[in-house]
C-alpha positions as protocol buffer text, in pm:
chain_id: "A"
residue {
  index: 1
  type: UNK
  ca { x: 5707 y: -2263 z: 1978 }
}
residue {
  index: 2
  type: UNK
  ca { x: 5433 y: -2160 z: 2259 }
}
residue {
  index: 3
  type: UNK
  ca { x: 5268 y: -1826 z: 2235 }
}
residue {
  index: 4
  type: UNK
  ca { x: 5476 y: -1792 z: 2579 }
}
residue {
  index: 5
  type: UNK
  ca { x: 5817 y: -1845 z: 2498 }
}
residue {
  index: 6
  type: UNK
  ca { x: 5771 y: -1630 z: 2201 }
}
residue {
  index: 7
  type: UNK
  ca { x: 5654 y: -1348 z: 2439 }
}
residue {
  index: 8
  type: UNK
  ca { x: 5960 y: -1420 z: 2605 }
}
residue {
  index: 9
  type: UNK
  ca { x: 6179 y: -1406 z: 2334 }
}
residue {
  index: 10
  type: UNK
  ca { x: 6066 y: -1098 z: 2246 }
}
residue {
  index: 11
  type: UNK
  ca { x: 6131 y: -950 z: 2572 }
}
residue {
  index: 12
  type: UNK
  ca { x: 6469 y: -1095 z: 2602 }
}
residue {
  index: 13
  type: UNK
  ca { x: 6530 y: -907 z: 2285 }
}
residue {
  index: 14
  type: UNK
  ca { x: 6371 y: -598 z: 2347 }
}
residue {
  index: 15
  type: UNK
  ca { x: 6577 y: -605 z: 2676 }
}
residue {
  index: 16
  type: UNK
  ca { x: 6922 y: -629 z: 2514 }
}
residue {
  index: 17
  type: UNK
  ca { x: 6801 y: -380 z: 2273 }
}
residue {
  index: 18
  type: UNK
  ca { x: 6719 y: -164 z: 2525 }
}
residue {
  index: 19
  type: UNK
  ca { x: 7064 y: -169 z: 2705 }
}
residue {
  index: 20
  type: UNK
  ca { x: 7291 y: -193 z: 2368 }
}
residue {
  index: 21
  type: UNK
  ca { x: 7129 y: 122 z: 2160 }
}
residue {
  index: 22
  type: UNK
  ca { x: 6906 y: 358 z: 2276 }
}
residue {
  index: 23
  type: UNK
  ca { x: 6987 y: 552 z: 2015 }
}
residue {
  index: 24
  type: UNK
  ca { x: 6923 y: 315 z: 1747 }
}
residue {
  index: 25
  type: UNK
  ca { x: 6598 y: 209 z: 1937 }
}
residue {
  index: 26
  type: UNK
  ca { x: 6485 y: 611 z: 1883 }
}
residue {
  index: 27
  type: UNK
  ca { x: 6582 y: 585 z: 1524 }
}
residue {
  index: 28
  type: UNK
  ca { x: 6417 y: 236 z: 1440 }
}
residue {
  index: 29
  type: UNK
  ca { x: 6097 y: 457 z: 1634 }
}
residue {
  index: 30
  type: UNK
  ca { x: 6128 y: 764 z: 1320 }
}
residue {
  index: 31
  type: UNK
  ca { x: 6237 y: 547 z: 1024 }
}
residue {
  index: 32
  type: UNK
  ca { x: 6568 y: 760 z: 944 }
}
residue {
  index: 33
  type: UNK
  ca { x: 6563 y: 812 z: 597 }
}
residue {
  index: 34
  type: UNK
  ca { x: 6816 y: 1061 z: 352 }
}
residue {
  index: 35
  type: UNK
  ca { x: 6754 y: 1407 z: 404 }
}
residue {
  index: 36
  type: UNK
  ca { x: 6959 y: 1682 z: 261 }
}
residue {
  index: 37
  type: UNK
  ca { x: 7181 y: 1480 z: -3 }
}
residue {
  index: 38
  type: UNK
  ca { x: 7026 y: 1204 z: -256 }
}
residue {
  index: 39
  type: UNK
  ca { x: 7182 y: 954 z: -499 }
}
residue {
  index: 40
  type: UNK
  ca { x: 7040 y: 1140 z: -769 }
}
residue {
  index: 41
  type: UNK
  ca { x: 7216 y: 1465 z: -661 }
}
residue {
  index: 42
  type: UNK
  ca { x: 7549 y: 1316 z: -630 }
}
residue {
  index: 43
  type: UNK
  ca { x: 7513 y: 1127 z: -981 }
}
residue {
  index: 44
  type: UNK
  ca { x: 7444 y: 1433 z: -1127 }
}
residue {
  index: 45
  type: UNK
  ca { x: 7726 y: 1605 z: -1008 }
}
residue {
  index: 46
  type: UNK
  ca { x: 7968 y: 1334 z: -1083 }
}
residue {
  index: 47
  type: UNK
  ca { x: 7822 y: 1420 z: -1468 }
}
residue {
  index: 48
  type: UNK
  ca { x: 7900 y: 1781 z: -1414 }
}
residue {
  index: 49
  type: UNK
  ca { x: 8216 y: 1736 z: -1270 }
}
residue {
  index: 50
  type: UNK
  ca { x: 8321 y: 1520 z: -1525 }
}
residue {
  index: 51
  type: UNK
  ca { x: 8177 y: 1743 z: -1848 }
}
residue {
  index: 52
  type: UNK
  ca { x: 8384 y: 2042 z: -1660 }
}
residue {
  index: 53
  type: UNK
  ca { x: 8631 y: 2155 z: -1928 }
}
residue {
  index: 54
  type: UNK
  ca { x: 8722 y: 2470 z: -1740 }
}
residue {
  index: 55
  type: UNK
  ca { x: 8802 y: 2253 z: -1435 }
}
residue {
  index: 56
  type: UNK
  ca { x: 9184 y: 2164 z: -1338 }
}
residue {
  index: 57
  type: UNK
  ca { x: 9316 y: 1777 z: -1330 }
}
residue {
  index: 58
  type: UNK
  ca { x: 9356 y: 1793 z: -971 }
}
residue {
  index: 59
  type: UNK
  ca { x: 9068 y: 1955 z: -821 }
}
residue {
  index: 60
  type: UNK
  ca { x: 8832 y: 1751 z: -1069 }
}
residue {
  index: 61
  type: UNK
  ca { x: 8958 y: 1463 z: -933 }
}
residue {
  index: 62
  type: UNK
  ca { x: 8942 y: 1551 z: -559 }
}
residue {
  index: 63
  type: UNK
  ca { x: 8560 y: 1654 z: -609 }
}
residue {
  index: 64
  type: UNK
  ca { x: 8504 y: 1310 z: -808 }
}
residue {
  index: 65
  type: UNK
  ca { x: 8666 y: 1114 z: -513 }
}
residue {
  index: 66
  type: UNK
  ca { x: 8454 y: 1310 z: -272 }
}
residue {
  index: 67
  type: UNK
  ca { x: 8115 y: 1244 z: -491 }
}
residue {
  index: 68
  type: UNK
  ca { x: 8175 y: 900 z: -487 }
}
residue {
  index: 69
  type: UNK
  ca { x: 8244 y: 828 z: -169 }
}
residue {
  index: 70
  type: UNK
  ca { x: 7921 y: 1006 z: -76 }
}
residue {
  index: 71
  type: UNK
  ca { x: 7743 y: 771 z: -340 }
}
residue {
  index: 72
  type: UNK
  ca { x: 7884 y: 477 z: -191 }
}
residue {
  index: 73
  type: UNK
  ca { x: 7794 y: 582 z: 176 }
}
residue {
  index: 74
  type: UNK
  ca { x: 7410 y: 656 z: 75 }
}
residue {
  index: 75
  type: UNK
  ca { x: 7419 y: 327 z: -139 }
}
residue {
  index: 76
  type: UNK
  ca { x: 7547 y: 148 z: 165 }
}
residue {
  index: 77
  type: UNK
  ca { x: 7261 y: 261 z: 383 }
}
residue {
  index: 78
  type: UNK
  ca { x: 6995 y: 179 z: 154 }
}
residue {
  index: 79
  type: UNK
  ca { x: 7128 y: -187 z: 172 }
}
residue {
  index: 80
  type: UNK
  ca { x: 7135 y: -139 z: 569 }
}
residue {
  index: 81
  type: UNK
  ca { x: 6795 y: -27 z: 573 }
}
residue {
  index: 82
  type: UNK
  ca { x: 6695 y: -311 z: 355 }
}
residue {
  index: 83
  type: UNK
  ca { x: 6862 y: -522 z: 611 }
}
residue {
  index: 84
  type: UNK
  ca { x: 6676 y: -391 z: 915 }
}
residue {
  index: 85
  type: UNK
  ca { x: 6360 y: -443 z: 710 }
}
residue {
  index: 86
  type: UNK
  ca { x: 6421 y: -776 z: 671 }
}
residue {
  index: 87
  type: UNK
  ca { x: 6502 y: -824 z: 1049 }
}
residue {
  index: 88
  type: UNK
  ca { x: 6193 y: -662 z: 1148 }
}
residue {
  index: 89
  type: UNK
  ca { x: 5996 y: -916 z: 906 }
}
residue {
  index: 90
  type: UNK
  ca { x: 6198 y: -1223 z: 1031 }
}
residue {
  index: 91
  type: UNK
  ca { x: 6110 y: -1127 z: 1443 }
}
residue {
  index: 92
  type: UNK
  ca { x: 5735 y: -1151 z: 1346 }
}
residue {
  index: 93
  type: UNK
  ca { x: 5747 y: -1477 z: 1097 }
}
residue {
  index: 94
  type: UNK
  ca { x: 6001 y: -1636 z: 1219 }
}
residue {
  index: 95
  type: UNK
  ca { x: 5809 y: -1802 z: 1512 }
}
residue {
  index: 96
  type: UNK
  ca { x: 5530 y: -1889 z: 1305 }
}
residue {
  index: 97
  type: UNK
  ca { x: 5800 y: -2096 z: 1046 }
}
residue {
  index: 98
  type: UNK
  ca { x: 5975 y: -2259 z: 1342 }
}
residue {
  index: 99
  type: UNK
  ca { x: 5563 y: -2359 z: 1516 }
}
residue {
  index: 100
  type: UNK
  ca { x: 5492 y: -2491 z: 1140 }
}
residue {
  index: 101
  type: UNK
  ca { x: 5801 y: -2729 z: 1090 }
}
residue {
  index: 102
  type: UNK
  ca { x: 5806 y: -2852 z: 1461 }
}
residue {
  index: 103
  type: UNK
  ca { x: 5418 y: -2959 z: 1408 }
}
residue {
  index: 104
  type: UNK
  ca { x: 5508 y: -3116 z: 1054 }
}
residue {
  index: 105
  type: UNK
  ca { x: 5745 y: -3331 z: 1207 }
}
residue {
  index: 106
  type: UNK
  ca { x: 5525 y: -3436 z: 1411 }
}
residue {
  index: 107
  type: UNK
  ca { x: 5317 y: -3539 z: 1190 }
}
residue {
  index: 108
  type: UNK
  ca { x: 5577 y: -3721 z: 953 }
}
residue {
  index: 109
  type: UNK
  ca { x: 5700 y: -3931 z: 1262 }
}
residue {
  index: 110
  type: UNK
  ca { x: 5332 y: -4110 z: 1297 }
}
residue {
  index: 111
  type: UNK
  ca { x: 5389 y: -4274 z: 910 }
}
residue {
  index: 112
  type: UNK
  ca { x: 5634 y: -4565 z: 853 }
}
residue {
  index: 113
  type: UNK
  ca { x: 5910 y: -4461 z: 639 }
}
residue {
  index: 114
  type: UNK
  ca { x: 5857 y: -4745 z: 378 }
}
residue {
  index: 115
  type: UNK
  ca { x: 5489 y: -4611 z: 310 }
}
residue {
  index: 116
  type: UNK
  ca { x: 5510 y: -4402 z: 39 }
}
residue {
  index: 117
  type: UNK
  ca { x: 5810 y: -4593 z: -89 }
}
residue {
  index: 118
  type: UNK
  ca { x: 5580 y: -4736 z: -410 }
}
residue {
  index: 119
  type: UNK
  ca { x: 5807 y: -5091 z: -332 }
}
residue {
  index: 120
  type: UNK
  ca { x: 5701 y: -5479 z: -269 }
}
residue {
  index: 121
  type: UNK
  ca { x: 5912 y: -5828 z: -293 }
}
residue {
  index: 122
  type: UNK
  ca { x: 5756 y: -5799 z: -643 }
}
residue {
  index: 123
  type: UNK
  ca { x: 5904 y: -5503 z: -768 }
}
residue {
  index: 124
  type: UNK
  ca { x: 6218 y: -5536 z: -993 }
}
residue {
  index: 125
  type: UNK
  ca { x: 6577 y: -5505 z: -898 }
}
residue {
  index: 126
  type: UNK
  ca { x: 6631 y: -5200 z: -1165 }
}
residue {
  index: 127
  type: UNK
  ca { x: 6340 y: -5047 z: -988 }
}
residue {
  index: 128
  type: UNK
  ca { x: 6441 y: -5119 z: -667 }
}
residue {
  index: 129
  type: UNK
  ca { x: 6838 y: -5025 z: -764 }
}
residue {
  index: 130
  type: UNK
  ca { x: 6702 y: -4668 z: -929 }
}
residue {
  index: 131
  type: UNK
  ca { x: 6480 y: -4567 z: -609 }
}
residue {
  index: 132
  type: UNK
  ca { x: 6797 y: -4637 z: -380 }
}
residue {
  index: 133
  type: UNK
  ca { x: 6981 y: -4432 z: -586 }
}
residue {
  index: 134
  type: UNK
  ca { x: 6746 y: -4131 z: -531 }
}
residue {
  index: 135
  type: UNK
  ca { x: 6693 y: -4228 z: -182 }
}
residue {
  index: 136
  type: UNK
  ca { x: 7074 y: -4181 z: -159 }
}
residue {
  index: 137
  type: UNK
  ca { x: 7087 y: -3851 z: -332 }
}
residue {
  index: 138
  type: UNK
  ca { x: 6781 y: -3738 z: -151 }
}
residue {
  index: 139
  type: UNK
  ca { x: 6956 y: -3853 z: 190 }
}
residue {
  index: 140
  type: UNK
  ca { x: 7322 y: -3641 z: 126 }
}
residue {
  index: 141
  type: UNK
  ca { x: 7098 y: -3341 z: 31 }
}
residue {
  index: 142
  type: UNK
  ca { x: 6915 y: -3396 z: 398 }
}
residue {
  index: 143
  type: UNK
  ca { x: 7261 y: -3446 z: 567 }
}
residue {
  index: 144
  type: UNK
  ca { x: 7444 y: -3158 z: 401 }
}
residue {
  index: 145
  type: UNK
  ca { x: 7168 y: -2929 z: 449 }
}
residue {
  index: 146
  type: UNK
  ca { x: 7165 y: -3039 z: 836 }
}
residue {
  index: 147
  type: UNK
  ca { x: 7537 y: -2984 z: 869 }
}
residue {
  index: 148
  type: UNK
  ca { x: 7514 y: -2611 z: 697 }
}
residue {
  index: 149
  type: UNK
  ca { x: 7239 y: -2524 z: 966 }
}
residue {
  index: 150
  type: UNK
  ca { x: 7474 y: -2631 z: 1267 }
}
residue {
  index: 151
  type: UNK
  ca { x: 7733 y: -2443 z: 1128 }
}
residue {
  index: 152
  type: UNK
  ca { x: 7502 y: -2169 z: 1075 }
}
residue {
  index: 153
  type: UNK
  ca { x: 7403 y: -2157 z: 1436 }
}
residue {
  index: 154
  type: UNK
  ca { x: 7757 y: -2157 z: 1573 }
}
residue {
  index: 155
  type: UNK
  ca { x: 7822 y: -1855 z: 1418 }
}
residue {
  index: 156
  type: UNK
  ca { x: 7463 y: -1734 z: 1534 }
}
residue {
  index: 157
  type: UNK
  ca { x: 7618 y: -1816 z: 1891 }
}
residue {
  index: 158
  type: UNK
  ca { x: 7874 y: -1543 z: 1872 }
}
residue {
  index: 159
  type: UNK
  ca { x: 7647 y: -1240 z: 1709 }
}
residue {
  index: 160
  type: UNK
  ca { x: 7519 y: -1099 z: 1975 }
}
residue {
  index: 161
  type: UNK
  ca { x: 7854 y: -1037 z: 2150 }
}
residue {
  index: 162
  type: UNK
  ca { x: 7963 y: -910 z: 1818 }
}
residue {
  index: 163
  type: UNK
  ca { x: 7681 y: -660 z: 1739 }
}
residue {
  index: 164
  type: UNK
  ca { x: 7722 y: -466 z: 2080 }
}
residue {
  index: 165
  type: UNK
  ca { x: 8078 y: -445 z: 1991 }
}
residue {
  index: 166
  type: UNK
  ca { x: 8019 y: -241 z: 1646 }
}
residue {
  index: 167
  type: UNK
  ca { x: 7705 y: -144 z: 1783 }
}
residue {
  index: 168
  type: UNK
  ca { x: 7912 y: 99 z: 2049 }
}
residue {
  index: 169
  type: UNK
  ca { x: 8169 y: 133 z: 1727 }
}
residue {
  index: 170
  type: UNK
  ca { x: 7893 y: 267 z: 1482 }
}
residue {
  index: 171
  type: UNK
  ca { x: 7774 y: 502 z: 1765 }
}
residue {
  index: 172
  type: UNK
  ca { x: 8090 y: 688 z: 1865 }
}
residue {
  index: 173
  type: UNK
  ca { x: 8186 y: 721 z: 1465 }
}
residue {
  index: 174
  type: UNK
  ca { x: 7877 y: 869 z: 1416 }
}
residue {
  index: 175
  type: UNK
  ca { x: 7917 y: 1107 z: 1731 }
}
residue {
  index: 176
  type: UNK
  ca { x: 8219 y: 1216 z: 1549 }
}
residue {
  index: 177
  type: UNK
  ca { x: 8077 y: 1315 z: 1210 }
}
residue {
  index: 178
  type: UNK
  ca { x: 7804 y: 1512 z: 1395 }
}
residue {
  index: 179
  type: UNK
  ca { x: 8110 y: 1712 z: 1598 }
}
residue {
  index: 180
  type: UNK
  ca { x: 8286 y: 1737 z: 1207 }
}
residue {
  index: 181
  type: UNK
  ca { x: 7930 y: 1865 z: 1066 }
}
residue {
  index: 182
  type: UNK
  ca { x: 7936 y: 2097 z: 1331 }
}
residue {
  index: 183
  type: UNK
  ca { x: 8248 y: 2245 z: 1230 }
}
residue {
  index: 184
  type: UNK
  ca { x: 8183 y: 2233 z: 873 }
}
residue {
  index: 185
  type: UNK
  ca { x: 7853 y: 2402 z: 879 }
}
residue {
  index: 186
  type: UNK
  ca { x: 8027 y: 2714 z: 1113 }
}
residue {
  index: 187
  type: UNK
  ca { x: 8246 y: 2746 z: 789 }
}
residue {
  index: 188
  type: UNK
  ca { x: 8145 y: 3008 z: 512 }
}
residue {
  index: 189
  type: UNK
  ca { x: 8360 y: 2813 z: 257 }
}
residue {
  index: 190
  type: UNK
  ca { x: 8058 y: 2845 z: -14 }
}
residue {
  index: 191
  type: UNK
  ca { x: 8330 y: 2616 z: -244 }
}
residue {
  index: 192
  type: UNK
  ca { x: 8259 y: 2280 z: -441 }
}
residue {
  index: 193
  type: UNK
  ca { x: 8483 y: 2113 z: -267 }
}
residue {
  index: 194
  type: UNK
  ca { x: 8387 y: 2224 z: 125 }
}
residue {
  index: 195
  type: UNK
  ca { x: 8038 y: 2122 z: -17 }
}
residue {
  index: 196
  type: UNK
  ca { x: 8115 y: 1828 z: -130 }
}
residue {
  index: 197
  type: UNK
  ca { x: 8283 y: 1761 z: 195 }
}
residue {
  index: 198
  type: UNK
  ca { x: 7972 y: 1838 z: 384 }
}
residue {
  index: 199
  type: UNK
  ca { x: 7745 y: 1584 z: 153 }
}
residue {
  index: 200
  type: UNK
  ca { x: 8048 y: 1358 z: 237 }
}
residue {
  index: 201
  type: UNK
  ca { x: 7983 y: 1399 z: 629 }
}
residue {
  index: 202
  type: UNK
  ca { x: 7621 y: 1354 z: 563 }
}
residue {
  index: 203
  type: UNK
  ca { x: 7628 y: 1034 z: 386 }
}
residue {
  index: 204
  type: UNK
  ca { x: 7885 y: 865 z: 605 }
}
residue {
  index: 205
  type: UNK
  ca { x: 7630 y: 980 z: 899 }
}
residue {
  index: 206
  type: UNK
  ca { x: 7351 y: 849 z: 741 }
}
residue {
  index: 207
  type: UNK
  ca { x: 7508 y: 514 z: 648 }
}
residue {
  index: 208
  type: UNK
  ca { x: 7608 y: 480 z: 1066 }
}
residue {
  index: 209
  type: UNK
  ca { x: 7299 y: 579 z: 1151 }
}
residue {
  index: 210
  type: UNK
  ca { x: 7101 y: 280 z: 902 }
}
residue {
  index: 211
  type: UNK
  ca { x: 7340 y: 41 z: 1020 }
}
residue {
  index: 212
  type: UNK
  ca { x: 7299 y: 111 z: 1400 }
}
residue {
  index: 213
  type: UNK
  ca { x: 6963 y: 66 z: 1319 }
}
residue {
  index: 214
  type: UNK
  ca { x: 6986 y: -290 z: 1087 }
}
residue {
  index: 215
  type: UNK
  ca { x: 7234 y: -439 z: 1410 }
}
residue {
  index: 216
  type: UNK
  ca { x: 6923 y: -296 z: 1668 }
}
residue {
  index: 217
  type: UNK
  ca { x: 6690 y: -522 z: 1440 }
}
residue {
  index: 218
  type: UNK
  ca { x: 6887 y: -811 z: 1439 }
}
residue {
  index: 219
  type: UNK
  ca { x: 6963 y: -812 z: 1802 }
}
residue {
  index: 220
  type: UNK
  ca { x: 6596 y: -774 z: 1856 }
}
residue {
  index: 221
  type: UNK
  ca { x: 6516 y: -1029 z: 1610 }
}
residue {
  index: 222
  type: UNK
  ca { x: 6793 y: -1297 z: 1716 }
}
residue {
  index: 223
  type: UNK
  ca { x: 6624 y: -1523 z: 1950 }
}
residue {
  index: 224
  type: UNK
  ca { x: 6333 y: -1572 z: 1718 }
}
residue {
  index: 225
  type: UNK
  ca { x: 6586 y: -1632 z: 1444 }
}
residue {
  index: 226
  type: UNK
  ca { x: 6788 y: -1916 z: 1604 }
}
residue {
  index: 227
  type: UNK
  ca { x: 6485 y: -2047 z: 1691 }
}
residue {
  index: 228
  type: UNK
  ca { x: 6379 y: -2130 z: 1337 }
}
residue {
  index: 229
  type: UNK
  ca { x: 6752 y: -2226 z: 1221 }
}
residue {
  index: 230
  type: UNK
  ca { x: 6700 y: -2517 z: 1524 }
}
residue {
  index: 231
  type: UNK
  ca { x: 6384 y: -2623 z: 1369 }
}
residue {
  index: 232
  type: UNK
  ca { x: 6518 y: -2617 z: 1023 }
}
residue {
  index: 233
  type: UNK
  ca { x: 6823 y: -2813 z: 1167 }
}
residue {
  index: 234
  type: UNK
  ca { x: 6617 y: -3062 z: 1362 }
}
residue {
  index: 235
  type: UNK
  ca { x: 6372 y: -3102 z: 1021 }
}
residue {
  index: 236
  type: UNK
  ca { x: 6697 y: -3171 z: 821 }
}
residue {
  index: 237
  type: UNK
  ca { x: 6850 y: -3453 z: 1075 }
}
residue {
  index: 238
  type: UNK
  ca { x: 6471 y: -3592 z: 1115 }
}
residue {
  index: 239
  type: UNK
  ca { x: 6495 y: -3616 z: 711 }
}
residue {
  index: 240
  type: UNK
  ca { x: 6796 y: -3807 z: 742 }
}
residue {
  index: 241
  type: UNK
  ca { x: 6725 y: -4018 z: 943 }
}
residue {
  index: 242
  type: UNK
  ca { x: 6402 y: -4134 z: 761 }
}
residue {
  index: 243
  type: UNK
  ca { x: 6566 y: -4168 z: 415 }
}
residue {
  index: 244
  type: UNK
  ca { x: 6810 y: -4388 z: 574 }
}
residue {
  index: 245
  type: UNK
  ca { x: 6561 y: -4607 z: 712 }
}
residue {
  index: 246
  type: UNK
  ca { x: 6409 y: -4620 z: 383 }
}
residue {
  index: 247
  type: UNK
  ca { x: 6742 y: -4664 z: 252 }
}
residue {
  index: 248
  type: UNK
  ca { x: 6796 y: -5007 z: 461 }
}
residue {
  index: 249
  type: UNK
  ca { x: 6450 y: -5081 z: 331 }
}
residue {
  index: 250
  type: UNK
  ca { x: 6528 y: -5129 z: -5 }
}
residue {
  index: 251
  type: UNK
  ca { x: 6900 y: -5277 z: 32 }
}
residue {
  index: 252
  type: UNK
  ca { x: 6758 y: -5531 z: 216 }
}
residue {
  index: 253
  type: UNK
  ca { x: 6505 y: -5598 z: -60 }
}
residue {
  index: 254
  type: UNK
  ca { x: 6777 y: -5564 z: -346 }
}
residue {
  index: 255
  type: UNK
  ca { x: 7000 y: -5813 z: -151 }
}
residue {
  index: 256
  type: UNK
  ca { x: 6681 y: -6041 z: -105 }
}
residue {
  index: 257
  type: UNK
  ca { x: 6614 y: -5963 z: -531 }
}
residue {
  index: 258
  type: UNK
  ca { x: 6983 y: -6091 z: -613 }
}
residue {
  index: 259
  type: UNK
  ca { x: 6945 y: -6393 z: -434 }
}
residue {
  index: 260
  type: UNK
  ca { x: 6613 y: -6493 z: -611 }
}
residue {
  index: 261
  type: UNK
  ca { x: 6740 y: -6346 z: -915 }
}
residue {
  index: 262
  type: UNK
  ca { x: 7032 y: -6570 z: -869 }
}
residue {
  index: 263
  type: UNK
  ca { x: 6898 y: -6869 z: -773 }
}
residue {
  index: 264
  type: UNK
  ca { x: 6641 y: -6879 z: -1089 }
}
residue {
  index: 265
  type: UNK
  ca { x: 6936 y: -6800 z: -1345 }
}
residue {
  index: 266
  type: UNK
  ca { x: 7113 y: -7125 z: -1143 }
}
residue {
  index: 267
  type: UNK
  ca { x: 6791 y: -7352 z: -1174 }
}
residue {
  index: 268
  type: UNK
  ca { x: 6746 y: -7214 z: -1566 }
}
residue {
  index: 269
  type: UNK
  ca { x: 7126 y: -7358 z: -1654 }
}
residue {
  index: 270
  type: UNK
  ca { x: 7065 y: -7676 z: -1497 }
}
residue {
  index: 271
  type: UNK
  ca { x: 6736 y: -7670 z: -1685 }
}
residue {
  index: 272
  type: UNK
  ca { x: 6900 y: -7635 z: -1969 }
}
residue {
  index: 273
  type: UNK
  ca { x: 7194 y: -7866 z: -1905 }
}
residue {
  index: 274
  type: UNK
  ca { x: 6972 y: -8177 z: -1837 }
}
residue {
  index: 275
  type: UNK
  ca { x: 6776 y: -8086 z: -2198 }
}
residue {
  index: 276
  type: UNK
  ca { x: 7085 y: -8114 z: -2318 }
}
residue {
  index: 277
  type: UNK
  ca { x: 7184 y: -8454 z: -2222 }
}
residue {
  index: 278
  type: UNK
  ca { x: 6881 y: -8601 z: -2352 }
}
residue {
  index: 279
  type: UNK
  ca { x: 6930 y: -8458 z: -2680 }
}
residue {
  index: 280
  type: UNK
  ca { x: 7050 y: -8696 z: -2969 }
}
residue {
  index: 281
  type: UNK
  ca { x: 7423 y: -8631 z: -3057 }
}
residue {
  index: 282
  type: UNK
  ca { x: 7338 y: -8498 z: -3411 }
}
């Protein structure tokens, strides 16, 4: 990939960005991280809760539910985040990858495939019968891994349609914990249970609010992205193609091994039949 059509990847996706999330394009800018609620917290309360002797069936369990679920929601934005790091990684490497493979194959298509094939007309047919068997293994590996790329950039096809959708999702549910926060926090419930509520609220927000900003990241990052899957696909069906050729190579010089091989086994039993005939009875 040019320098240039990388810039103008980049701007493609910094334009779609732009008009899908400018709310997640604010947060990506800070870095959201946890604030008022940890993992640690919550785990430690789960322990409490769960020591509580004094505490009845029902209310234990409601708290434990609530803990929980705000353990799973901070849990699940930690992956997100981890996510949107990668994305951010992938839009600056990505092109670099995709530049590297394109000029490899161009390399590998000046040599001949039979070059470093290690074969001659004087090489053996169990040699010759063992490296088409690799070359065979080698070539379904090639032709597999090409097929799983095209299949993998279908379903890149139909991301970005699907990203604004939960994009615009992710944003209104997290409007909506913000207005239920709001509500919460007017409260002067001081109880375990309207706190653990509020951590509840927190984490779900926090979890929208990583995940807004993981599906900004890959929307930014997606051109560069399917740009590499295309080289990796095109690298795959160039592989292919070259073990085949390599593969006609040596069937032709198996087939071409048989027929000597055959021919000298038929001239060895006449050989042997003519001694024979000159041999004295006893």
């Amino acid at each position: 990939m040019t320098a240039h059509r990388y810039r103008l990847l980049r701007a493609i996706g910094l334009f779609l960005l732009a008009l899908v999330s400018p709310i997640g394009a604010a947060q990506q800018a800070t870095g959201e991280e946890p604030t008022g609620i940890t993992a640690d917290l919550l785990e430690a309360k789960i322990a409490e809760t769960e020591s509580a002797a004094d505490l009845a069936e029902e209310p234990k369990t409601r708290l434990l539910s609530l803990y929980r679920e705000a353990l799973s929601n901070l849990q699940e934005a930690a992956s997100h985040r981890e996510s949107a790091r990668a994305f951010r990684k992938a839009l600056q490497t990505a092109p670099i990858e995709a530049q590297a493979i394109r000029e490899d194959m161009d390399e590998s298509n000046v040599a001949e495939p039979a070059d470093a094939l290690g074969v001659d007309a004087a090489t053996s047919l169990r040699d010759l019968e063992s490296s088409l068997q690799r070359e065979r293994v080698d070539f379904a590996v090639a032709d597999t891994r090409q097929t799983d790329l095209s299949k993998r950039l279908d379903e890149e096809a139909a991301r970005p349609a699907a990203i604004r959708q939960r994009l615009q999702a992710a944003a209104e549910a997290r409007d909506e914990i913000r207005a239920q926060q709001k509500l919460m926090n007017a409260s002067e419930d001081a109880s375990a249970e309207v706190q653990a509520r509020r951590w509840g609220l927190e984490a779900r927000g926090e979890a929208l609010s990583a995940e807004i900003e993981m599906l900004d990241q890959e929307l930014l990052s997606h051109p560069a992205r399917v740009e590499l899957l295309e080289a990796r696909r095109d690298k795959a069906a160039a592989d292919a193609e070259w073990i085949n050729r390599r593969i006609a190579l040596l069937e032709a010089l198996s087939t071409t091994k048989r027929q000597e091989e055959a021919q000298q086994a038929k001239a060895a039993a006449e050989a042997k039949r003519l001694e024979a005939l000159g041999r004295h009875p006893l």
